[in-house]
C-alpha positions, 0 to 999 in steps of 0.5 A: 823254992819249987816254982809255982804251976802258973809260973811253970806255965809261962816259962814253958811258954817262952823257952818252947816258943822262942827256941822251936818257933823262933822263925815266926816270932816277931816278940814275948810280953810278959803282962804284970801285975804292979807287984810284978805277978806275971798275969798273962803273956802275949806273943806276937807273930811276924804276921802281926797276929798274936796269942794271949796265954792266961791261966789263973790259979783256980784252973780258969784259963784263956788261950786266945790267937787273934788275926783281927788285924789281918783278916778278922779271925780269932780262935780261942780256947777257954773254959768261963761258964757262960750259960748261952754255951751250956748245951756244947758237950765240953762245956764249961770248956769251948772253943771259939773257932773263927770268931766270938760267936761261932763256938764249938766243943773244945778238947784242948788237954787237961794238962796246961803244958799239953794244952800250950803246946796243942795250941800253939801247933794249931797257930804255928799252922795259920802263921806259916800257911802260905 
């Protein structure tokens, strides 16, 4: 049986990060359903930030890192069609750079796996700045 695109991507998630960033994870939950359908997966950084992966079947998708704890910074990629950031060229895809209402195009990949792993460059960066 050929696995599912959703599937894919959350197994792309944790093999990438634990086998090329295993120096900066501290753990991988894997959030599901009662039915146990994997809905999003959150990894949590060795400086106690974290990124929630979800990705619905519809394309709808939500890649969020947080340093909340830390400093009070989120950065988030995602693509709801919220009317206030109808004016943003990429829209409905934004990017939510620094906090909720600093927004900003997003030019994250079409491509789910592209995306993850474009975004998880970008995280690896933060966590390992000195």
């Amino acid at each position: 049986m050929k696995k599912d695109i959703l599937e894919e991507i959350y197994d792309h998630l944790v093999t990438v990060t634990t086998k090329k960033y295993s120096d900066i994870i501290q753990g991988i939950v894997k959030i599901k359903t009662p039915s146990g359908v994997i809905t999003k997966i959150r990894v949590i950084f060795v400086d106690n930030s974290f990124l929630d992966v979800y990705w619905s079947p519809s394309g709808r998708y939500s890649l969020h890192y947080e340093k909340k704890r830390i400093n009070g910074t989120m950065y988030r990629h995602d693509n709801a069609p919220h009317k206030k950031h109808r004016t943003i060229i990429t829209f409905p895809k934004q990017f939510h750079k620094g906090s909720e209402n600093n927004v900003e195009e997003s030019y994250l990949p079409t491509n789910p796996i592209k995306a993850l792993e474009y975004f998880l460059e970008f995280i690896v960066n933060l966590v390992r700045k000195p």
